[in-house]
VMD Tcl script that draws the C-alpha trace (Angstrom):
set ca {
  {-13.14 -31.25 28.99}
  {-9.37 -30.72 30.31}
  {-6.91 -28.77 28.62}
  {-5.09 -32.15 28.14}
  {-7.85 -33.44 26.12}
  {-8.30 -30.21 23.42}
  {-8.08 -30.88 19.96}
  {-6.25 -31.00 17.35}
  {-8.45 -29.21 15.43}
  {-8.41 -25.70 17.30}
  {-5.27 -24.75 15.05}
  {-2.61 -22.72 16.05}
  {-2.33 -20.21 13.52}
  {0.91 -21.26 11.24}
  {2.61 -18.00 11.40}
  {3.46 -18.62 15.30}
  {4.29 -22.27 15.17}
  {8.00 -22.76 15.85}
  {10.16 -25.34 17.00}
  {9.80 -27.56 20.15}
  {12.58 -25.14 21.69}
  {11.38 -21.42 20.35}
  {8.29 -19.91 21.79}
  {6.61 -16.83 19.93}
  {5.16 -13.72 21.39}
  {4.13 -9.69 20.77}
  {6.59 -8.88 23.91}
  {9.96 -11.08 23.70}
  {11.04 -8.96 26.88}
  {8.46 -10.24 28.51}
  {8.83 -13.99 28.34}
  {11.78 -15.26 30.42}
  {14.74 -16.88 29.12}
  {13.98 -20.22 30.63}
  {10.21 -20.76 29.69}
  {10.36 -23.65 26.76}
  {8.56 -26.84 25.91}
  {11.08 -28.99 27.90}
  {9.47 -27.82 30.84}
  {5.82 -29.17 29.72}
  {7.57 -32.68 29.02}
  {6.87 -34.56 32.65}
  {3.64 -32.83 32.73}
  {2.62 -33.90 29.42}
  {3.40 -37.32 30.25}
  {0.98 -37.73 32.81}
  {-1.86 -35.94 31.27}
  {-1.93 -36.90 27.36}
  {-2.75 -40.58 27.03}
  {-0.09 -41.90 24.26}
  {1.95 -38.91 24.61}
  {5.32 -39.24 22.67}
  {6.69 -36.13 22.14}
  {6.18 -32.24 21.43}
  {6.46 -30.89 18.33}
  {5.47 -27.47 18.32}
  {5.77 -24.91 21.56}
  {3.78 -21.81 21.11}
  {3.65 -18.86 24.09}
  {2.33 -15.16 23.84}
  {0.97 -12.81 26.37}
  {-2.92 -13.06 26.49}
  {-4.15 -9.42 27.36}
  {-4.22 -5.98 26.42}
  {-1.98 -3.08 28.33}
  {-4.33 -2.42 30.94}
  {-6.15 -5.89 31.63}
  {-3.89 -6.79 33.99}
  {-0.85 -5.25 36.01}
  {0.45 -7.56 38.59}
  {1.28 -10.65 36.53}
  {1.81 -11.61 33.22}
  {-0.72 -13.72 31.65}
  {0.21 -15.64 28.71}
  {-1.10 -18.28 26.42}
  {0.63 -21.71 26.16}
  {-0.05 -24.37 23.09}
  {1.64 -27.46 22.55}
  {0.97 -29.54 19.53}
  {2.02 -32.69 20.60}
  {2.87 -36.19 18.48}
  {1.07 -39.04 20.16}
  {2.25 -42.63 19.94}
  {-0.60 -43.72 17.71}
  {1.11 -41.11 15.18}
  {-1.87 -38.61 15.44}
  {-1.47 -35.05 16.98}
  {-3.19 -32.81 19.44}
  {-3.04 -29.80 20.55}
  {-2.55 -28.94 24.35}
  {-3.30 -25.32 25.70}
  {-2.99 -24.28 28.86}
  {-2.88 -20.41 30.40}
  {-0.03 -19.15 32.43}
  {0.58 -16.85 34.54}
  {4.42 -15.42 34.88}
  {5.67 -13.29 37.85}
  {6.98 -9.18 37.02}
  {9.46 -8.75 39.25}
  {8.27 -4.93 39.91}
  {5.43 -6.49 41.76}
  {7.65 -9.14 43.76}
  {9.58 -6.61 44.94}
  {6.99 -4.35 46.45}
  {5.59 -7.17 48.06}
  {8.59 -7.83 50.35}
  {8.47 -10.83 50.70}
  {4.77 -12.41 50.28}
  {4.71 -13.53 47.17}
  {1.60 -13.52 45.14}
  {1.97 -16.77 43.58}
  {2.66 -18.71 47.16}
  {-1.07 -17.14 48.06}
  {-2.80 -18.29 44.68}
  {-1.26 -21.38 44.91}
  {-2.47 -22.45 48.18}
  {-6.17 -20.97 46.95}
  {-5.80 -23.35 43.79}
  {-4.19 -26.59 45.84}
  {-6.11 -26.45 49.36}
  {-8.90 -23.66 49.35}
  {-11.19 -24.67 45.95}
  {-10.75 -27.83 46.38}
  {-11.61 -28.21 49.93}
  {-14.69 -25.40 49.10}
  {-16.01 -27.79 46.11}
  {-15.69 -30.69 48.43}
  {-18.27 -28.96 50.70}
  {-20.95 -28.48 48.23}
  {-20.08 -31.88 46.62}
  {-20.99 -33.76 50.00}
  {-23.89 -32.05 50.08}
  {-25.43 -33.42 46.88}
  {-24.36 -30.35 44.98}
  {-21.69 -30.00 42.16}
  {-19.95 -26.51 41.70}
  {-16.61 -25.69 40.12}
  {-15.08 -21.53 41.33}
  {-12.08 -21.74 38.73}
  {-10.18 -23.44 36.38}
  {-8.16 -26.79 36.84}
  {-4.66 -26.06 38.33}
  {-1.52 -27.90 37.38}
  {2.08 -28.35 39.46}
  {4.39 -27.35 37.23}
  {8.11 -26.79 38.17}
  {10.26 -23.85 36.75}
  {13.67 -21.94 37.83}
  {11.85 -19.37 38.79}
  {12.45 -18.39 42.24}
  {8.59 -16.69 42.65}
  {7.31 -19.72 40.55}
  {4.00 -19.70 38.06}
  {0.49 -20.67 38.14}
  {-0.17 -23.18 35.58}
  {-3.87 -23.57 34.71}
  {-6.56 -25.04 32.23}
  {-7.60 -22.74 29.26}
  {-11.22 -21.96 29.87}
  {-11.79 -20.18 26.52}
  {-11.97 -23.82 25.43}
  {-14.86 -24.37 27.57}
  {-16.44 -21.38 25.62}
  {-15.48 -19.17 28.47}
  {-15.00 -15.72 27.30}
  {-14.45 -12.42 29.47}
  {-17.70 -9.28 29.26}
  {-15.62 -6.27 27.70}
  {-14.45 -4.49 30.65}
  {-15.47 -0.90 28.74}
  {-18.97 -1.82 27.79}
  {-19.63 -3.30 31.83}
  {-21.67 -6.35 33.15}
  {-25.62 -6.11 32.10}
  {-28.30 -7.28 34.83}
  {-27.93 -11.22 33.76}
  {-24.01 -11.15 34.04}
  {-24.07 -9.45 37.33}
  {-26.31 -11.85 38.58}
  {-24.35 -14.66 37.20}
  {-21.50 -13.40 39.10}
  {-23.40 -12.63 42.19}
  {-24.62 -16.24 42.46}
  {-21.16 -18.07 42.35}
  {-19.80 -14.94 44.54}
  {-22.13 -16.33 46.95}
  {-21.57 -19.96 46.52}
  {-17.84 -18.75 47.54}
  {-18.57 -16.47 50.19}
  {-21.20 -19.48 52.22}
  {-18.61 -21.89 51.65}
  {-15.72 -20.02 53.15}
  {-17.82 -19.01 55.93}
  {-18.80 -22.35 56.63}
  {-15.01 -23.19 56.32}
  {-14.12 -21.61 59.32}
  {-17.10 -22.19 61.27}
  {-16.26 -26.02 60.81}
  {-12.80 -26.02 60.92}
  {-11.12 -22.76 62.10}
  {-9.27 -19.59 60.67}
  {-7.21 -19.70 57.23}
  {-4.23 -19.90 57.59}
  {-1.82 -16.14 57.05}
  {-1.26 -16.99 53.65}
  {-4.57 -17.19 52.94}
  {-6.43 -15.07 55.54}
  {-3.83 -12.25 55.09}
  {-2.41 -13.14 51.96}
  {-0.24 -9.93 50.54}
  {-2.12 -7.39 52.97}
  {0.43 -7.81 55.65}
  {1.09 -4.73 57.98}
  {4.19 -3.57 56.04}
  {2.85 -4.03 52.57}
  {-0.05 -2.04 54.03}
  {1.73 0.87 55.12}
  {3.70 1.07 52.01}
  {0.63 1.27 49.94}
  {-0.27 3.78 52.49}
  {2.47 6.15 51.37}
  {2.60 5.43 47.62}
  {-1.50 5.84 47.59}
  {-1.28 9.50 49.33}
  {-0.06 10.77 46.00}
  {-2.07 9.39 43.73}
  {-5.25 10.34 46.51}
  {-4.02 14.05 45.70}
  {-4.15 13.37 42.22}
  {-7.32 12.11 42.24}
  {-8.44 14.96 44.30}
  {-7.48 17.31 41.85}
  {-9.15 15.49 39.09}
  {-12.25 15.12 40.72}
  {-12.66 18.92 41.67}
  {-12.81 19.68 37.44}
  {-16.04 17.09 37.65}
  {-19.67 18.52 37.60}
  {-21.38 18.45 40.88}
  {-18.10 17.56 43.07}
  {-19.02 20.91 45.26}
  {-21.51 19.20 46.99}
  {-19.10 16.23 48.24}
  {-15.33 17.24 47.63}
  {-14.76 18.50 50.73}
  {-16.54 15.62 53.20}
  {-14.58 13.15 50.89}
  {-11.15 14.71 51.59}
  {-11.73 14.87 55.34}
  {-12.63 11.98 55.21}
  {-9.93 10.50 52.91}
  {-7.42 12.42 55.61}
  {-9.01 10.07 58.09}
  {-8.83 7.08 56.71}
  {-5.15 7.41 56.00}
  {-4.44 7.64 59.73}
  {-6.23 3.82 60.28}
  {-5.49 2.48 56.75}
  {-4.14 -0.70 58.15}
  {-7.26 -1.13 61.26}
  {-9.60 -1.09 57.74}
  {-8.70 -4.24 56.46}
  {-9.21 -6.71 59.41}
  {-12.13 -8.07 59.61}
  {-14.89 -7.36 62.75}
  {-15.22 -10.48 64.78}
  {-18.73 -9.55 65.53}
  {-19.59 -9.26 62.13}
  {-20.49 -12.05 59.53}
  {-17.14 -12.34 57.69}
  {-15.76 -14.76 54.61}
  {-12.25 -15.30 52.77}
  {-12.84 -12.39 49.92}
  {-11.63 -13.17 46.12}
  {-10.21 -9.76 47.17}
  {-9.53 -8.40 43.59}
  {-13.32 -9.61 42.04}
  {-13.53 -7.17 39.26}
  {-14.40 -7.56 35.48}
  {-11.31 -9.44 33.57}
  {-11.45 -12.07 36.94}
  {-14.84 -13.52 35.94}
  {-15.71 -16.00 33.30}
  {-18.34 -16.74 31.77}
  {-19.04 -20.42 29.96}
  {-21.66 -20.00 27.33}
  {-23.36 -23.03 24.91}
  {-23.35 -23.23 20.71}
  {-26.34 -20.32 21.58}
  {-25.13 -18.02 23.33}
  {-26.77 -19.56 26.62}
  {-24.79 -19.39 29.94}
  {-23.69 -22.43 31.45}
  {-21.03 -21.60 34.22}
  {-19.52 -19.01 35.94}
  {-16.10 -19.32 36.91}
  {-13.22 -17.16 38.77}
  {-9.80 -16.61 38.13}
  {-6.87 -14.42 40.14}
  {-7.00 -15.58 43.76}
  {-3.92 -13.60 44.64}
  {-5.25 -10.72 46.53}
  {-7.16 -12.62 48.89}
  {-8.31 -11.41 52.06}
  {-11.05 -12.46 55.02}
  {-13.56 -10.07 56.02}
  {-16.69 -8.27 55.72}
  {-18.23 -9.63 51.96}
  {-18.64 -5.67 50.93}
  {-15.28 -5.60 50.33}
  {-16.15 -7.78 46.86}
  {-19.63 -6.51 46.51}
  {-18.25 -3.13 46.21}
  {-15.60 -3.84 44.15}
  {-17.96 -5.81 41.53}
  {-20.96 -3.64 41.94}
  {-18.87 -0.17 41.40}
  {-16.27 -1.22 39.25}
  {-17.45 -3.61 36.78}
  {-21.62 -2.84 35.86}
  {-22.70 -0.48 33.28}
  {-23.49 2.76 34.02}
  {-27.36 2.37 33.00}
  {-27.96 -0.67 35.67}
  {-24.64 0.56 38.55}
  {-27.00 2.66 40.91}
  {-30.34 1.95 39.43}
  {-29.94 -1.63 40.81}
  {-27.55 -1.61 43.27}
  {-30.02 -2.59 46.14}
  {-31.48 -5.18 43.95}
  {-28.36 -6.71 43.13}
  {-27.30 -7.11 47.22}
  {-30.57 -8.62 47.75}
  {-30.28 -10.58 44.68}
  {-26.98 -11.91 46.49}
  {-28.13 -11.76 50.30}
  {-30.80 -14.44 48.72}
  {-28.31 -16.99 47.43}
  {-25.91 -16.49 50.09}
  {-28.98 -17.88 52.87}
  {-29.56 -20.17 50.45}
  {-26.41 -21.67 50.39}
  {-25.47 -21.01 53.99}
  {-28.69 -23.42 54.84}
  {-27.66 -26.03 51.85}
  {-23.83 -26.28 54.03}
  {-25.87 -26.48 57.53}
  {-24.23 -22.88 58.74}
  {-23.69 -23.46 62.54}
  {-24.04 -19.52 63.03}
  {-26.96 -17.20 63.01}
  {-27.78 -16.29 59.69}
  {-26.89 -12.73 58.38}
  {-29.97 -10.79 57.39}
  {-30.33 -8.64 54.34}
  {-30.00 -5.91 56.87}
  {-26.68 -6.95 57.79}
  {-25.08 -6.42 54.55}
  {-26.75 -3.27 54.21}
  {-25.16 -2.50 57.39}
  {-21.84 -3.42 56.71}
  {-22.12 -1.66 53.36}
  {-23.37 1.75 54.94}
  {-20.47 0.93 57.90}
  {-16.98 -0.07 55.10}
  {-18.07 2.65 53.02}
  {-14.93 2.96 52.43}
  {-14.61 0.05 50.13}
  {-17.15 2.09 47.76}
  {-14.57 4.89 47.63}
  {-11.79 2.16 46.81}
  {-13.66 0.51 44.44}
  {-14.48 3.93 42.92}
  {-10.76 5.45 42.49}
  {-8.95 2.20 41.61}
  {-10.93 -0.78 40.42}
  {-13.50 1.42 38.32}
  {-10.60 3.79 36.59}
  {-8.51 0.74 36.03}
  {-12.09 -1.08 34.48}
  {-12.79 1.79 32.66}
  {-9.50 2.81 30.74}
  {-9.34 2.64 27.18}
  {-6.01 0.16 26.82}
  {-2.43 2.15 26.31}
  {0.77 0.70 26.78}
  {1.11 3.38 29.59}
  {-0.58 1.36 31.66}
  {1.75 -0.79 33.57}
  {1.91 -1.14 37.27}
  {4.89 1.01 37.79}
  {3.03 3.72 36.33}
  {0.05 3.11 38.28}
  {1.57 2.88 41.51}
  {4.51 5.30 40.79}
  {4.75 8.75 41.27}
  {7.30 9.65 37.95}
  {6.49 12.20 35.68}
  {5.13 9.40 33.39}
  {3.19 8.02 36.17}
  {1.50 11.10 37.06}
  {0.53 11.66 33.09}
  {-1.21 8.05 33.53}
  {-3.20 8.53 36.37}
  {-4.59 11.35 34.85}
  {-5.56 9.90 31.97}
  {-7.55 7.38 33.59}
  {-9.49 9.76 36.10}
  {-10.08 12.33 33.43}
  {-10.93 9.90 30.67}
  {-14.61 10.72 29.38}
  {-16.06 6.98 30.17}
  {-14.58 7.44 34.01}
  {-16.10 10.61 34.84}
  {-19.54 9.76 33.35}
  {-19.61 6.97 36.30}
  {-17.73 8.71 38.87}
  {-19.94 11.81 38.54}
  {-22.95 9.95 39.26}
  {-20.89 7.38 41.89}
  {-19.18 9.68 44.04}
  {-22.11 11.63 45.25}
  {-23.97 8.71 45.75}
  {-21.27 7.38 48.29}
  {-21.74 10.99 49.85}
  {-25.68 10.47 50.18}
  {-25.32 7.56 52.39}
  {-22.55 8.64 54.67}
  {-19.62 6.39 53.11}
  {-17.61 10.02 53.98}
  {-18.67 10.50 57.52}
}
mol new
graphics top color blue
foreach p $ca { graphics top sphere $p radius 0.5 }
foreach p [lrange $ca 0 end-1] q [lrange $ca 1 end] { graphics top cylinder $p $q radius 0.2 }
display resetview
């Protein structure tokens, strides 16, 4: 079902209904000036059979303070008059720009990289498996839609009306939802890979997307004080004498080659990473019972090709509870290594295969990606939500911004999984 075909009988609630030219939401500051129905017109048209004209506009930001940081994510409904005199309602999710983020960027702009992922990359990917006999969808439709803004917005289908729903980011995935995600991670990662075999590199905007060499090295700088921070933090945490000081030599290390980390190793098996494949960017469909039916991904901004550990890590560390993170962890990358052959063979890989003890390899080798997953992903994941957290505090180094980050890294939830997390990393070398 598209968004253009909802019903009219998933109500918007009657307290935010306004006019065809007001739009409703918890954060007025946040919605721009320009954002209203008359924009939706033209796409409307071509999408709602009988469409006549819009009678109701509705828009409000989707998410919690800390669910998402670089973009704004908002809900859009539209009850609309059709020609036969009946109504629908229309409901798409949006996703606005905050200029804080544009700015750091310097000029790669998120929404030029997500937009080529949503026009050229899924489709061409679904193609793939659909020629050979197989059906798979990685996200949610994508609509043009054309606004003054000079960054521009992704316009997309509203999966919750597929019965998509988010897992609670606080609670963490269970051993059937990690698998889920596994699965269609390595659907994605065979079909990329078989992308470039067949055809060639990405291209930058893709391939690179926002990790160019300056943005890089400006991360480099802002993340040295929040590394010290951390540090700090993570010496008041029980068991950190056994680690704490191979992890900062380390960390010292690293810093010197930050930007040689993130490309990829020709020699090594490598595929176009979600990039940013943490909890609140996975859906999951489920039937009237509960059952699952589909998993699909959303935020294809951060984008990058590589080694696959980069997203393992990320999900694996960040996102699972704490009962199955480590218990299962080898499990889970054979549960993936399995699927991933699976679907490399279904595509006709021209390549050598990559063998279970490839990944392993590569994990043991970019343990590094553990360590990021660890400090940001997992204390983002793992924060109860406060209106502190915004993405000038989290990348800032204010006052405020300092009070923030240590909130998250000495919340009770985050040092249950780091305690047990960061000597783990330690045990198999990610610090050497």
């Amino acid at each position: 079902m598209s968004t253009a075909d909802a019903n009219i009988n998933n109500k918007i609630e009657p307290d935010t209904v306004k006019s065809a030219t007001e739009s409703t939401t918890t954060n007025v500051s946040q919605i721009p000036d320009w954002l209203n129905a008359d924009l939706f017109v033209k796409l409307l048209e071509q999408n709602v059979s009988d469409f006549k004209q819009i009678k109701s506009f509705t828009i409000k930001p989707t998410q919690e303070a800390g669910d998402n940081y670089s973009t704004i994510m908002t809900s859009v409904q539209l009850e609309v008059e059709l020609k036969t005199g009946n109504s629908k309602l229309v409901s798409y999710m949006l996703k606005l720009p905050i200029e804080y983020v544009q700015k750091l960027l310097k000029g790669t702009n998120v929404f030029d990289v997500e937009s080529n992922m949503y026009r050229v990359v899924i489709p061409e990917l679904e193609k793939l498996y659909s020629d050979a006999g197989v059906e798979v969808k990685f996200g949610p439709k994508y609509y043009e839609l054309e606004t003054p803004s000079e960054f521009g917005v992704i316009l997309m289908e509203d999966l919750r009306l597929r019965g998509c729903k988010n897992v609670k980011r606080l609670e963490g995935f269970d051993k059937e939802h990690t698998e889920r995600a596994l699965k269609k991670l390595a659907q994605w990662h065979a079909g990329t890979a078989v992308r470039v075999a067949l055809k060639g590199e990405y291209p930058k905007v893709v391939s690179t997307g926002i990790f160019t060499e300056q943005f890089v090295k400006m991360m480099k700088d802002m993340n040295e004080q929040s590394t010290k921070l951390f540090n700090e933090c993570v010496r008041t945490y029980n068991g950190h004498e056994v680690y704490v000081d191979a992890m900062e030599n380390f960390q010292k290390r690293v810093s010197e080659e930050f930007v040689s980390i993130l490309h990829g190793d020709p020699n090594e098996f490598n595929v176009l990473n979600h990039g940013d494949f943490w909890a609140n960017n996975i859906m999951f469909q489920y039937d009237a019972v509960g059952k699952f039916k589909e998993t699909y991904f959303v935020d294809f901004q951060c984008c990058r090709y590589g080694s696959p550990v980069n997203d393992l890590y990320n999900l694996l560390i960040s996102s699972t509870s704490l009962e199955i993170k480590l218990k299962h962890f080898d499990y889970f990358v054979k549960y993936y290594h399995d699927n991933l052959v699976e679907n490399l063979k279904l595509l006709k890989y021209p390549n050598k295969l990559p063998t279970l003890k490839d990944i392993h390899i590569a994990l043991y080798k970019h343990g590094i990606f553990g360590l990021f997953a660890a400090n940001g992903h997992m204390a983002i994941v793992l924060l109860e939500p406060t209106p502190d957290a915004t993405i000038e505090n989290l990348l800032g180094a204010t006052p405020e911004s300092v009070v923030f980050k240590k909130q998250m890294f000495m919340s009770k939830r985050y040092r249950e999984h780091a305690e047990v997390v960061l000597p783990w990393l330690y045990y198999r070398g990610a610090f050497e």
